[in-house]
C-alpha positions in Angstrom: 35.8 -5.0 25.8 35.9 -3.1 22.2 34.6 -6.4 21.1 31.8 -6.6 23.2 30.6 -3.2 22.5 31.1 -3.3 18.8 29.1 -6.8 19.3 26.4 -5.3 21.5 26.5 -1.7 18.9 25.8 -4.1 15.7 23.0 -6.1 17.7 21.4 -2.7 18.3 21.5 -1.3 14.9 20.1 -4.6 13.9 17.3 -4.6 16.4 16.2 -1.2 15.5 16.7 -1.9 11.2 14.2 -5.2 11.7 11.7 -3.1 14.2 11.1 -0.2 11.3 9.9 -2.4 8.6 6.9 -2.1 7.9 4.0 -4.8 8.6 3.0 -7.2 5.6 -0.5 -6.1 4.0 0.5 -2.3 4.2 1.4 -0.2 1.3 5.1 0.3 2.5 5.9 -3.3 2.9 4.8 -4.3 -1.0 6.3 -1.0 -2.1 9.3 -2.1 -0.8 9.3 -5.7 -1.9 8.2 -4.7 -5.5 10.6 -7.0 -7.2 8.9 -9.8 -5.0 5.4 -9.0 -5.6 4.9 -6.9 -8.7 2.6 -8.9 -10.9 1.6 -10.9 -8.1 -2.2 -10.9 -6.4 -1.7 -9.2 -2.7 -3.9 -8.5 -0.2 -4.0 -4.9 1.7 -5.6 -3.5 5.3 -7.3 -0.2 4.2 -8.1 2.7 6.8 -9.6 4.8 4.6 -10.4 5.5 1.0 -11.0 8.0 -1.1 -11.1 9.3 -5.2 -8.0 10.5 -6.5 -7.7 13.4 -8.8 -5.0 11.5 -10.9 -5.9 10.6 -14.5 -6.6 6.8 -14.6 -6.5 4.4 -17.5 -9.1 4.3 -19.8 -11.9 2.9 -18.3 -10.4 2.7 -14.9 -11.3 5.2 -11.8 -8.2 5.8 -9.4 -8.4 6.0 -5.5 -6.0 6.4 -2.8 -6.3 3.8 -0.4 -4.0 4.7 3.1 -3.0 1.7 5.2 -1.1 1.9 8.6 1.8 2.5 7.0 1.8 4.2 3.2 -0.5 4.8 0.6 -1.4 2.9 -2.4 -3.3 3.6 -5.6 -5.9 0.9 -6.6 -6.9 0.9 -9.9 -10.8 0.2 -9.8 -12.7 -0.9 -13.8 -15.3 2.4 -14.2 -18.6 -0.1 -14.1 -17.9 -1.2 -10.5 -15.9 2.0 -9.0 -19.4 3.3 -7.3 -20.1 0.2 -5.5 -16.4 -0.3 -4.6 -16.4 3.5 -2.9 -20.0 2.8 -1.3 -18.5 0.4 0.7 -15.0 1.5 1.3 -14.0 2.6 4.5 -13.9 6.6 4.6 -11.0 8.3 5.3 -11.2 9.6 8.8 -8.6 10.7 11.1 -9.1 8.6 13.7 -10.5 5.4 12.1 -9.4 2.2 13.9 -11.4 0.1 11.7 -9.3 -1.9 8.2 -11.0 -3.5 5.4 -9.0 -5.9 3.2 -8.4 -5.8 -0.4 -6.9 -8.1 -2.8 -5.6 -7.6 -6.4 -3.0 -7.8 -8.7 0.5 -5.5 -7.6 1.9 -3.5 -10.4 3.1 -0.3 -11.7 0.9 1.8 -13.1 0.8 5.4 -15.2 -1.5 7.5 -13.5 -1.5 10.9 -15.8 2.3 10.8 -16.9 3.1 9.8 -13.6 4.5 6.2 -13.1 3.1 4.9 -9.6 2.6 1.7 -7.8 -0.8 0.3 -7.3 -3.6 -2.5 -6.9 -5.8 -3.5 -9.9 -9.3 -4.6 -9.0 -11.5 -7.0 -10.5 
């Protein structure tokens, strides 16, 4: 009987480990598979966008881009940034709507602050 509770206990833990992970193409999932995907072109579901007050790169504008699950920086070149946030989705409580992005996965320093995030062509 102790076996088939410690069987049933394990299967349980399991279960529940495997259902909290988060869903591929949100910012969770690729912060948590970093080694995996840093350096590596990924595509993201957006809910909403919007400017973020950290100091970007030279030439770069920052935003903060919130998926279902997470947040993500991308990393946008300064010549296309107005366009890009003309036709991102707003950030909005209750949007149901996701917009897809792709680019290239990797750390970035944002100010003095080393965070991960999406570069865009």
């Amino acid at each position: 009987m102790k076996k088939l509770f410690g069987i049933f206990l394990l299967s349980a833990v399991l279960a529940c480990g495997l259902y909290a992970a988060p869903a591929r193409g949100t910012a969770d999932y690729y912060v948590q598979n970093s080694a995996r995907y840093e350096g590596k072109n990924i595509k993201v579901f957006v809910t909403g966008v919007e400017q973020s007050n950290k100091v970007a790169p030279d030439g770069y504008v920052a935003y903060e881009a919130y998926t279902a699950s997470g947040k993500i920086y991308f990393i946008v070149p300064q010549k296309s940034a107005q366009k890009f946030f003309n036709f991102a989705p707003k950030l909005s409580a209750n949007s149901k709507n996701t917009k897809s992005y792709s680019g290239i996965f990797k750390k970035v320093k944002l100010g003095d602050e080393p965070v991960w995030g999406m570069v865009l062509k």
